[in-house]
N, C-alpha and C positions, 0 to 999 in steps of 0.2 A: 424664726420658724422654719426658714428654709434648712437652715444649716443643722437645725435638730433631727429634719426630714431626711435629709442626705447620710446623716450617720446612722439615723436607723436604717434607711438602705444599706448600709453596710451592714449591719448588726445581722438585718432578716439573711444576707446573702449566706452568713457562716451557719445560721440554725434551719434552712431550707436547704441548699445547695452545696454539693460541691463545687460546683463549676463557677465561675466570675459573674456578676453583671456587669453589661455591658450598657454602655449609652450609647444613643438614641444618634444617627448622625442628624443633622441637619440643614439643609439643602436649599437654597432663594427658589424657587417657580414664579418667574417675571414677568408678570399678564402681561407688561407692555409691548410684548416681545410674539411676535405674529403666532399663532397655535404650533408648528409643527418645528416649531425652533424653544419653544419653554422648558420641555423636559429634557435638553441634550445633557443639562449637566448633570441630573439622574444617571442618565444613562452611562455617559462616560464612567461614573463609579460606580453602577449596577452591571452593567452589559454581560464582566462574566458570571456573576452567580443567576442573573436573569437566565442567560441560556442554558447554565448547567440544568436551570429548574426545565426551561422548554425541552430540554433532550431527555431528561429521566420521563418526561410526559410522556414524549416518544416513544421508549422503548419498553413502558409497561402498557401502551396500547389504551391511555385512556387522555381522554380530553387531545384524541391524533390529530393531526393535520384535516383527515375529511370529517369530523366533526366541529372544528373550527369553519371549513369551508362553508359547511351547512347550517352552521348558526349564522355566520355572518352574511351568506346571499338569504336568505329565509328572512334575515333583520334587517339588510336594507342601511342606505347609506344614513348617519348619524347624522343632527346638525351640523353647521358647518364647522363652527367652533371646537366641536370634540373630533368631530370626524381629520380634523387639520392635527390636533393633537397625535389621535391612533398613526397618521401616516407618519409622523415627526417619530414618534417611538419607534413605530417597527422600521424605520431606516436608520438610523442612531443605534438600535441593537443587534441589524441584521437577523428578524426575526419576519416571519410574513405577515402582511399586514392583518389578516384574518385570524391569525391567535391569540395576537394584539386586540383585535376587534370583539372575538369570544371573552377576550378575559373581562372585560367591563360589562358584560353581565351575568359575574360567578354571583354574584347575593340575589341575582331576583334566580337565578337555576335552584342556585344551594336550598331556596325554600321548597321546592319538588322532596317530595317521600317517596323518593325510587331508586333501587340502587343503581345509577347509570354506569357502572363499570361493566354491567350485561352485553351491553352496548359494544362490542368492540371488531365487529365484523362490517360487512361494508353497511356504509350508515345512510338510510332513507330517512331525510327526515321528518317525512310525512306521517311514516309509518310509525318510528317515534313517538311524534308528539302522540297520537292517537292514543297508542299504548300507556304513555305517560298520562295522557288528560283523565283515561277512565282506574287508574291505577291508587286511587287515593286509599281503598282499604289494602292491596300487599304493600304498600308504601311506609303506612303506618303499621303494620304489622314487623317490618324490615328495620324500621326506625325504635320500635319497641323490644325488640327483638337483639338490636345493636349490631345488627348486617351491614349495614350502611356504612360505606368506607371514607364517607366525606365528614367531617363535624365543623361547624362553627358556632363554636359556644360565646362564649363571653358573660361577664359578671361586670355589672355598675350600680354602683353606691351612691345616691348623694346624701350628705349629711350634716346637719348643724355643729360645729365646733363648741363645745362647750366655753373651753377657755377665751375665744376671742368672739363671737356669736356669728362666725363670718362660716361659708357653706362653701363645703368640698369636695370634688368630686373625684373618686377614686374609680380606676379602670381594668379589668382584664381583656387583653382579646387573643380569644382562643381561636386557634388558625391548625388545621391539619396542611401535612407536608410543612411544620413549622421547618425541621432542619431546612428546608429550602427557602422558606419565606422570612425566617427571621431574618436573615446575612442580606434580605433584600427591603427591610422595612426601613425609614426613616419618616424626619419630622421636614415635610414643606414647608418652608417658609415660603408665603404668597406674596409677593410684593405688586405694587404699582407707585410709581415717580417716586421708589427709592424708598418706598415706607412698608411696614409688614402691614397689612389689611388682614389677615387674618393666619393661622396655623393648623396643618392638617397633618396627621401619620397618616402614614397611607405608602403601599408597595408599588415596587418599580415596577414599570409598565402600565399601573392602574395607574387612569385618569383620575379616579373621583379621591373620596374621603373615605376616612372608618373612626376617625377619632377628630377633635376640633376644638380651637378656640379663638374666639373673636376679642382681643381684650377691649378696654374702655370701662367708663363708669357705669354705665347698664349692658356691659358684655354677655357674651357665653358661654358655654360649653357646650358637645353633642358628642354623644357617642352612637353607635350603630351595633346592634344587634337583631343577630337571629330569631323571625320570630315564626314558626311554621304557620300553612294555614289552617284555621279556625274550622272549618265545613268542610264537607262534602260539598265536591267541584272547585276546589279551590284553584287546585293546579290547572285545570282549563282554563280556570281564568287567567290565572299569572299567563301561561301562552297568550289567550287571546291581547291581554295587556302589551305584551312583548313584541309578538310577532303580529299581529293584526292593526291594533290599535301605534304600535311602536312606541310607547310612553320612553321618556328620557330616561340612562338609568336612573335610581333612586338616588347612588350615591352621586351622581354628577347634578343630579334635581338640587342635593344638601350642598352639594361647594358649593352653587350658585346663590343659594341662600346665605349663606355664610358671608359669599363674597357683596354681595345686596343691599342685606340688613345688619346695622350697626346697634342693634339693641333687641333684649330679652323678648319684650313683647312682639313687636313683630316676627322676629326666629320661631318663637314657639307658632305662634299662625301662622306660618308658610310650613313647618312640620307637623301642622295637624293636617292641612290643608292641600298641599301637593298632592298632584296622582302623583301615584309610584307604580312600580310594575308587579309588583307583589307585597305580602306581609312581611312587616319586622317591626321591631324596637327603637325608637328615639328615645334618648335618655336627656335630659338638659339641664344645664346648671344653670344658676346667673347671680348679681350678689343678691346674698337669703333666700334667696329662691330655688327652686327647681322643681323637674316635674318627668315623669313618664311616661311616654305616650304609644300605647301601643296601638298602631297601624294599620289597618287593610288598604287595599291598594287606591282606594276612593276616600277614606277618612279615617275618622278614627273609631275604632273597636271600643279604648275605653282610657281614661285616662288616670295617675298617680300623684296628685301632686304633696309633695314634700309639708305645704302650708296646712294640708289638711289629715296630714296619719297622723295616730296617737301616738308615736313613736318619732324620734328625732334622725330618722331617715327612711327613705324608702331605695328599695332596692329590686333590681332584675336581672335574671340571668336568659333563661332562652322557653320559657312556657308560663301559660297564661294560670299563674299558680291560684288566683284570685276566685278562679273558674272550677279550680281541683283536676287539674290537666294530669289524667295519667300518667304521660309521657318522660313527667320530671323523676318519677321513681326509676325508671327505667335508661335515665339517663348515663352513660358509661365513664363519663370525661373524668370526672372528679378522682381526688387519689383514691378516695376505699371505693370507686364502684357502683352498681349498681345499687339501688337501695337506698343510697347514700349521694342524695342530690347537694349541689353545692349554694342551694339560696336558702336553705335550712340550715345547714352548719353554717354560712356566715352570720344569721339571723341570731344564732346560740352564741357567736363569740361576739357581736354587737349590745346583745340584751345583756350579758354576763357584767360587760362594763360599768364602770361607775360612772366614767366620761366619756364622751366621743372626742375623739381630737384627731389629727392626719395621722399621728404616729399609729394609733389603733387601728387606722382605718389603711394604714398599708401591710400593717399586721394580719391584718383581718386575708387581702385578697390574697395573700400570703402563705396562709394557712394550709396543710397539704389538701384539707378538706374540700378547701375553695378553690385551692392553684388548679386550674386542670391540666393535662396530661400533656398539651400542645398551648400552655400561654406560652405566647409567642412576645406580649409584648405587653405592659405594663405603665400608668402615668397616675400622677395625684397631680388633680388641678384646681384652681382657685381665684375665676375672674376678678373679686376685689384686691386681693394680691400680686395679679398676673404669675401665680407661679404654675408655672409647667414642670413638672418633675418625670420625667420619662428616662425607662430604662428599658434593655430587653432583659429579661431572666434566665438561668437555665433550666430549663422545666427537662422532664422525663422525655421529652420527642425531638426537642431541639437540638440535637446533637452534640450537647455538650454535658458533661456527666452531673446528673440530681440525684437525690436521696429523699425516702419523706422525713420530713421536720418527726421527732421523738420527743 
């Protein structure tokens, strides 16, 4: 199965892309090893593309030096654990500690509906957050609209394998400033006394996760997505969560689960159940199983699972489509556009099938319809297998040359 996987990987590269795929490096993160000494060997093979991304930050005036400053005195020192980690990177990369300190929490920010590139003169962040807390209709106006210069999309599938009845789960994650972030993504391997405890994708300088798996006989999978918020006053809340309350990130909440819990059921109840600092997506695999859980920052919103759709998968991309979330019409990422949401076209080349199997279903994210504009980085996984199949692609924003699939 593997090796059938890897050749369609080739196959999709020549009818998507011109550019190469590329794999995944990956890297030990050795809990045993004191917090601010774990990530040096990241860094040692991140450090230049890390700064190159800090200095282009620089010099187009957004996410500066005094908005770093002010998220991170505003946020207040982390636990000890991570906060050992943030100083271990930003001296290992020659970066300040306080960029390092903003960047772990881009997923609870990214859920704000405001374009913060407005933001670029001297920065109050009082004045800010105010701004932002009462901004939820230009926010969503800005977001509907396609103004917003920030995306983080992503697309996750899980699905019954016809041929073998074993459940897979298939990944996009859409990242803007991918030329920058893909050259800094790889695959952690966690260890402790010399064993992998679990595996996480996730970029340099970020402490937490974005992608995961636990293997074992009741293992995992988790992936993380974007999920905006649901209401009005949403983003006051995310601040008050962040800055008032101080909740751990989310994605640092999900390693520690990961790292925790050694089996499906408990994983999915600590991701239902964790505060987090704002809305998103959990996605989760396990064998035969899996489930979707979309989030607010206190529980869950609502839940997906695989056992219960009339269909032999269920799937997410970045809106609550169950709800008839305007916002997925208006969504820009996808290859054709607006109009042209990407959990509808992969929904048409799923149904169209006679069978699910990994080969379709890396077809599927594949697809220009579904590729968005900035996948940065791409995995089919498969806890009773243990296969991890990770690649990065070259998409249209990645800087390496794409075409759409004809």
């Amino acid at each position: 199965m593997v090796s059938r996987l890897l050749s369609l990987s080739l196959g999709v590269v020549t009818a998507v892309s011109t550019g190469p795929r590329l794999p995944v490096p990956e890297i030990e993160v050795n809990l045993d090893l004191a917090p601010d000494q774990r990530f040096n060997k990241v860094i040692e093979v991140f450090k230049e593309p890390l700064n190159n991304f800090a200095n282009h930050l620089h010099a187009n005036n957004f996410l500066v030096r005094e908005i770093a400053h002010a998220v991170a005195k505003k946020r207040g020192t982390e636990n000890d654990e991570l906060d050992g980690e943030i100083r271990g990177i930003a001296k290992a990369a020659g970066i300040h500690r306080d960029e390092i300190h903003a960047m772990q929490l881009l997923y609870e920010l990214n859920s704000l509906m405001v374009p913060i590139t407005n933001f670029t003169g001297a920065f109050d962040f009082d004045r800010v957050s105010r701004l932002m807390e009462d901004a939820d209709d230009k926010a969503k106006s800005a977001r509907e609209s396609g103004s917003f210069p920030i995306t983080f999309g992503c697309t996750g599938i899980i699905a019954h394998d016809d041929e073998d009845g074993t459940v897979y789960h298939a990944r996009n994650l859409d990242f803007s400033f991918a030329n920058f972030l893909q050259p800094m993504s790889y695959t952690g391997i966690f260890t402790k006394n010399g064993s992998e405890v679990f595996r996480a994708q996730t970029i340099a300088g970020y402490a937490s996760i974005l992608t995961g798996m636990r293997k074992g006989p009741n293992g995992f999978t988790i992936e993380i997505n974007t999920r905006f918020t649901d209401h009005w006053g949403g983003n006051k809340e995310m601040f008050h969560n962040v800055f008032t309350e101080k909740r751990d990130p989310s994605g640092w909440t999900k390693r520690k689960i990961m790292e925790n819990n050694d089996n499906y059921e408990d994983a999915v109840e600590a991701f239902s159940t964790a505060p987090y600092g704002a809305t998103e997506y959990n996605i989760v695999a396990g064998v035969g199983k899996g489930t979707i859980l979309a989030r607010n920052p206190d529980g869950l919103a609502y839940q997906l699972p695989l056992s219960e759709s009339n269909k032999k998968y269920v799937i997410m991309t970045n809106f609550d489509y169950i709800w008839h979330d305007i916002k997925e019409q208006f969504d820009p990422t996808g290859g054709d556009g607006i109009f042209h949401p990407r959990r509808p076209a992969a929904e048409k080349l799923l149904d169209a099938a006679d069978v699910i199997t990994p080969e379709l279903l890396f077809s599927v994210i594949n697809d220009h319809t579904v590729m968005a504009k900035d996948t940065m980085f791409q995995v089919i996984m498969n806890v009773e297998t243990g296969l991890w199949n990770a690649s990065h692609p070259a998409c249209t924003k990645c800087g390496r040359d794409a075409q759409v699939m004809v």
